[in-house]
N, C-alpha and C positions, 0 to 999 in steps of 0.2 A: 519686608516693609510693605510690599504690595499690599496682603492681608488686611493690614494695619488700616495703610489708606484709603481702601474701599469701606472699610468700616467708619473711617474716620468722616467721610464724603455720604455717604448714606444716610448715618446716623443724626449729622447737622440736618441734612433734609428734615428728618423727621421732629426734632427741635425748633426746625424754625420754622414748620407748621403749626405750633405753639406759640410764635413770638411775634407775631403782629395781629394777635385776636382783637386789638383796638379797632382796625376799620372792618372789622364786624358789627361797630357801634348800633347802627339803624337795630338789627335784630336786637341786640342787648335793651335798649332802650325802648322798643315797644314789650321787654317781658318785664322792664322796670317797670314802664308807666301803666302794667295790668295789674302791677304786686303794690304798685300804692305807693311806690318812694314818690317823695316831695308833693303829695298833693293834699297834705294838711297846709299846701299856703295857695290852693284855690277857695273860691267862695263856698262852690259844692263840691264837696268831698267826692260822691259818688251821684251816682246815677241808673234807672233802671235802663236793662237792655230790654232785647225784642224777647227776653225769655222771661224775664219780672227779676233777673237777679241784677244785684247791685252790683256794679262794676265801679272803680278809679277814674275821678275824670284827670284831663290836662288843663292848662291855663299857660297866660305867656309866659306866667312867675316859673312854674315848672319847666314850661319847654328852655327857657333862657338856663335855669341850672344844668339842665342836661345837656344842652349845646356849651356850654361855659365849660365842663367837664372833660368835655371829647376836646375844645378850642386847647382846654390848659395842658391835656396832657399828648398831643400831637405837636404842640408848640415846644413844648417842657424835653420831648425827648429828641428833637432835635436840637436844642440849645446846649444839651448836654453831651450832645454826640461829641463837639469840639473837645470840651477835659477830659469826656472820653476815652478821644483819639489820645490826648498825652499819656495818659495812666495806660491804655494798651501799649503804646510805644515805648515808655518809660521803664512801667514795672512789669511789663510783659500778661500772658496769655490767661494763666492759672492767677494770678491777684487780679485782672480786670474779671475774668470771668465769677470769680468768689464772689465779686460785691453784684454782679448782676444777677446771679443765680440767686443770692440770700434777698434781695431786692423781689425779684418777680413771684419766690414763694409768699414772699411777706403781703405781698397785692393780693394773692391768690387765698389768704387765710381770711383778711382782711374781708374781703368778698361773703368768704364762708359764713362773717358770723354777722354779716350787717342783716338790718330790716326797714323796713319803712320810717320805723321811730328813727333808725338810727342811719339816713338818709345820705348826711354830708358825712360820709365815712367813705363814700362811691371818690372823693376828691382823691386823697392821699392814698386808696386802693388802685384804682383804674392808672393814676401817673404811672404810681411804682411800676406794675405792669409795662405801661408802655414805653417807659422809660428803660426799662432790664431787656425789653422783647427787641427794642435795636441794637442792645450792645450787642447780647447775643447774635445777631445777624452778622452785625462785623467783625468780630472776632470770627465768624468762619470764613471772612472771605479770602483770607489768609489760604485754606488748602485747593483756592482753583491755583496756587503756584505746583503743586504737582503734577501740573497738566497743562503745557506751556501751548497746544494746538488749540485746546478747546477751554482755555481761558474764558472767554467771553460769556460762552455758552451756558457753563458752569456757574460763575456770578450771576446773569439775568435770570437760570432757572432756580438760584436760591433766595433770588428777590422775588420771583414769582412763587414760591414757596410760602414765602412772607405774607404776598399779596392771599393766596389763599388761605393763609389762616385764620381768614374775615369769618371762615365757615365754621370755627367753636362755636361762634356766640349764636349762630344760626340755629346750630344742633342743639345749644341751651334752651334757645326761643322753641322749639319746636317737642324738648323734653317737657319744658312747663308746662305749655296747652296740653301735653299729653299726661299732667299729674305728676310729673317731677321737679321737684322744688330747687329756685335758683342755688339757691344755700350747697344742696347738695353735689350739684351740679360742680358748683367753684372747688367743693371738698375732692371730688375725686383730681381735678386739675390740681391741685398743692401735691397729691400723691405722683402723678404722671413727671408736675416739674422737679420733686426731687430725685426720680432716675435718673430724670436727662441731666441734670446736677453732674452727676456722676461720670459724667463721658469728660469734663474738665481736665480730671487727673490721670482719664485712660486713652483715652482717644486726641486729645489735643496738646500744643506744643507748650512747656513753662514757658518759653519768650514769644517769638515769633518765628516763623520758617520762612525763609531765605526767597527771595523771587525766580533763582535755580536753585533748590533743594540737593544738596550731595546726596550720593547711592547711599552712606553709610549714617543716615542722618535718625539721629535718637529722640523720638517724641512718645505722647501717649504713656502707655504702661512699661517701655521699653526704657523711658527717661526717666521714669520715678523709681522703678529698680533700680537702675542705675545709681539713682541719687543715694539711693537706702543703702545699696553697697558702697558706696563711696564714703556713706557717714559709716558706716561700720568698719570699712577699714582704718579710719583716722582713731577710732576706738583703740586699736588694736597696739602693743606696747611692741618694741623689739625692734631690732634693726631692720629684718627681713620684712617688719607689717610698715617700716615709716617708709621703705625702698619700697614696694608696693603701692602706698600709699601718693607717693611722690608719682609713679609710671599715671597713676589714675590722673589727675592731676593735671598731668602733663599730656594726656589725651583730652582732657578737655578742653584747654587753653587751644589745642590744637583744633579742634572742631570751631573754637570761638574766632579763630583768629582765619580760619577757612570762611564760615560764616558772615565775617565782616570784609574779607575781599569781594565777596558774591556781591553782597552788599553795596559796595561801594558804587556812589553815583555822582556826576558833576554837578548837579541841580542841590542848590542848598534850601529849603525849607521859602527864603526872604525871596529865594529866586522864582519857585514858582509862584509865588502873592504878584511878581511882575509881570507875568505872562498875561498880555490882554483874552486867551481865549478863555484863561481861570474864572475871569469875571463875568464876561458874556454866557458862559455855560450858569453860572452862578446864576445870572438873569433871566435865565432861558427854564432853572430847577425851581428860583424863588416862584415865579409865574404858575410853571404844572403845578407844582405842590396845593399852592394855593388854593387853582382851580381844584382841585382830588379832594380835600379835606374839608373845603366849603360844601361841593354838590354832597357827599357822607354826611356831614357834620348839620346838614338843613334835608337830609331826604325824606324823612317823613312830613318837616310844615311843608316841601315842595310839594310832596305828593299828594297833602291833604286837602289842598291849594286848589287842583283841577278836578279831583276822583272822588269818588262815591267812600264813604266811613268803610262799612263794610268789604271794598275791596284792598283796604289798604295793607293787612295780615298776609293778603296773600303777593302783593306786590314786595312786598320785604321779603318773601320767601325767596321769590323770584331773583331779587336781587341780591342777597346772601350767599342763593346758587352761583349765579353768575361771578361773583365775587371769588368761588373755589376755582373757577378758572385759570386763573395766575396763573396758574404751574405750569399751563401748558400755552397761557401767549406770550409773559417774561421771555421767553427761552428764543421764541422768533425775532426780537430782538438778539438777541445771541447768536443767532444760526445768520441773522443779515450783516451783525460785526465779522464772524468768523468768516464767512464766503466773501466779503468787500475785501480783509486781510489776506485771504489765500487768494484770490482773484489780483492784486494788486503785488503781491509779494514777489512774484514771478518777475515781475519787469521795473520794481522799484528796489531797488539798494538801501536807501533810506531807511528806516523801520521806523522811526516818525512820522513820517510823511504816510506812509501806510496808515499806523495808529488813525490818525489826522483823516484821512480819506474815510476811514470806517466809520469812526464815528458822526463824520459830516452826514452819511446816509443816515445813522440811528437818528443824530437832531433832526434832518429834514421830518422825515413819518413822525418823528413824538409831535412836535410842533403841529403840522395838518392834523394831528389826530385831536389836539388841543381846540383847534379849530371848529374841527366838526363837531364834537362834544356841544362846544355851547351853542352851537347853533340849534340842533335838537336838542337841547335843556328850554332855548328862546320859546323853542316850538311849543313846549310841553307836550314830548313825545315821548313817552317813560320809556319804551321797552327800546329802540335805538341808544337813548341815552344812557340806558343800563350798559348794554354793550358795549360804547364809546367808551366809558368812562373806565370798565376792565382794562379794556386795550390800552389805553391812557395812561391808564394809571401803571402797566405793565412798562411800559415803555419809559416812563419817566422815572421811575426810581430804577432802574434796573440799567435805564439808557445812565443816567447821572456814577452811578458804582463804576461801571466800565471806563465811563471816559476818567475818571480819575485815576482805575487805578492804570489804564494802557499810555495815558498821557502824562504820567507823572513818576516819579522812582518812591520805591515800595515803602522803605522808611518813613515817606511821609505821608503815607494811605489815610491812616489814621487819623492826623490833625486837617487833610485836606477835605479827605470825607465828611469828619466833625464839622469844619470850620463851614462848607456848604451847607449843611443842615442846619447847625446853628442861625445860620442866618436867615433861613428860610422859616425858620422857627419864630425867629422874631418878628418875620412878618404875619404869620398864620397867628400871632396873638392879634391882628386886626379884624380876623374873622366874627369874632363876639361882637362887636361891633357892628360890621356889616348885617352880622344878623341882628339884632335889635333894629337897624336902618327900615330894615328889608319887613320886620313886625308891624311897623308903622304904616310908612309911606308905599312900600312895593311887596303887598303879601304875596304877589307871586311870582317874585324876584323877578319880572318879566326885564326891568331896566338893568339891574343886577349881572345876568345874564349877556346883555348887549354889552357891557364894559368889560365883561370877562373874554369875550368875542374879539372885540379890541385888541384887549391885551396879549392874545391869545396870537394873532396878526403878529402882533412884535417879538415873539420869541424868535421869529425868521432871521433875527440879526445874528444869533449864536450862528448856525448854520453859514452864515455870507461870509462872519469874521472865520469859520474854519477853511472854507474854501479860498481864501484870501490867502490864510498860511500856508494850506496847501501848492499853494502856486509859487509862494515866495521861498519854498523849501525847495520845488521843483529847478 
């Protein structure tokens, strides 16, 4: 089984470097708005550059579709996260992964065949995508249970995984200007997602796997033999194939019924919605998220705001790079859970109270890091805020996975996980909004900015209320 679960832990890596290409948006979007999507609803279509050739222009009418795109499906695939989590909990591993896997190639085709004319196509393509690219995220977090030390570690570096997948759309933006056509670009991606399709019924579990996994535990391609020999035996006519049949049977039952002792947890589902620290983390994700998908979702009108036309190709680069970093700050979050947890485990009995302590330290640093962020965004300080906002953003989706799943029992990863992003979803639909505000009144979000600063201030409450509990466990 070792084999197995190296392959099985590896190979999500490399999948969920595919599934969060959404906040790559800035890159995709400036190789949109060179190929000419939506700008049949500006006044002048094109215009000459410094070379005499006609290029695509922008208008607010375009910029507002493209930012409406990126608001509905950042919004969209967290709202969805919540049913989700029930259909992963419910119908298990292999039927939630089915409908994401046929989901994100259907984006990815979608993609392949659009053009300029066919513009509002980018809607129902880019969702699907971002919409499939989180199931798949959650559905691996499932095998950091094979690894009961380095839990932590595991989950934030495959959110940081995610975080770097910003750098597809990077490498698109950067085939185009080099003569390779979007179109194309998205074709070889439908080829790549259907391999990775394929690790569903090899590499992963039909339901879910246990928060202690048994040594003799049957996932991947070891459970669908299984299965195949199982229906073949039920085939089989005679006394000695139905007494066979019956031994099969009766090892599974047995496995389920090990699998649900593991299982078994005091915390009912209604009981964690009454934990005041559910809420305050809640308040603490709705806030980050926010902040991470507005400064993306407006990076080009910020930056077009202070900087010269001309430099702004190369700042998107910059910041697309930056963006493939995930992988490797996610995970410092993970290494500052796991050393708080061994650090603390020593001299605390508790394993709550532990939990509780570690993640106190991840909210503290997300929070100041939320902080600094908008302070140089105030600034208009690009290349600090570039870096802030990795780190940030490493810290916030990857801080939010951990606390849920170390602070709460496994069976309800799923609908807790969902239900926080769902809601945070429904706040990140006010971003369209803000951005149109921000078109008018503050092109260069400067007030914008100072409210995010604010808010930013008050995520310090999550933090107060864990250190409260930590004291009242003590």
């Amino acid at each position: 089984m070792k084999v197995q679960v190296t392959a099985s832990v590896a190979t999500s890596l490399l999948e969920i470097l595919f599934s969060g290409v959404i906040f790559g948006w800035p890159s995709l979007q400036f190789a949109l708005e060179q190929e000419g999507y939506f700008s049949n609803l500006c006044a002048n279509k094109s215009v000459s550059n410094s070379s005499g050739h006609d290029v695509p222009v922008t208008c607010d009418q375009s910029d507002a579709h493209f930012n409406l795109i990126f608001t509905l499906t950042t919004s969209t695939q967290l709202i969805l996260s919540f049913p989700n989590g029930f259909i992963l909990d419910r119908l298990g591993t292999w039927v939630f992964r089915g409908i994401a896997n046929t989901l994100y190639s259907s984006g990815m085709i979608m993609m392949a065949t659009s053009s300029p004319e066919t513009s509002y196509i980018l809607y129902p393509a880019v969702i699907f995508m971002g919409v499939s690219g989180l199931a798949l995220l959650t559905s691996n977090f499932q095998l950091a249970n094979f690894s009961q030390s380095f839990k932590g570690l595991i989950i934030t570096f495959m959110n940081g995984m995610f975080d770097s997948s910003a750098v597809v759309f990077l490498i698109i933006k950067i085939l185009y200007e080099s003569g390779f056509s979007i179109q194309s670009s998205f074709l070889v991606l439908t080829g790549i997602s259907v391999l990775l399709g394929l690790r569903t019924f090899l590499l992963m579990p039909r339901k879910l796997i246990p928060f202690m996994p048994p040594a003799n535990l049957k996932f991947g391609w070891e459970e669908l033999f299984y299965l195949l020999r199982k229906r073949r035996s039920q085939r089989m006519v005679g006394r000695s194939q139905s007494s066979s049949r019956e031994e099969v049977l009766s090892e599974e039952n047995e496995d389920e019924r090990e699998e649900e002792q593991i299982n078994r947890e005091t915390l009912t589902f209604r009981d964690c919605l009454k934990t005041g620290i559910f809420w305050t983390n809640l308040f603490h994700y709705v806030i980050g998220q926010f902040r991470i998908v507005f400064f993306i979702g407006t990076f080009l009108q910020w930056i077009k705001a202070f900087d010269e036309a001309n430099n702004i190709s190369r700042l998107t680069n910059i910041f697309g790079a930056l963006l493939l970093c995930g992988f490797a700050f996610a995970p410092l979050n993970g290494i500052l859970i796991d050393s708080v947890t061994k650090y603390f485990r020593k001299n605390v009995a508790d394993h709550k109270n532990v939990c509780l302590r570690a993640t106190f330290a991840s909210m503290t640093v997300t929070s100041f890091l939320l902080i600094v962020l908008s302070i140089t965004a105030t600034l208009q300080s690009a290349l600090p805020s570039f870096v802030l906002l990795v780190l940030a953003r490493a810290f916030v989706y990857s801080g939010n996975s951990a606390f849920v799943s170390l602070n709460f029992p496994v069976q309800h990863l799923g609908k807790l996980y969902g239900l926080t992003n769902a809601i945070a979803g429904l706040f990140g639909l006010i971003q369209f909004a803000l951005f149109r505000v921000a078109q008018t009144v503050d092109p260069e979000f400067h007030y914008i900015n100072v409210s995010f600063l604010i808010a930013s201030c008050l995520t310090l409450v999550h933090p107060i209320f864990l250190l409260r509990a930590v004291f009242v466990r003590s």
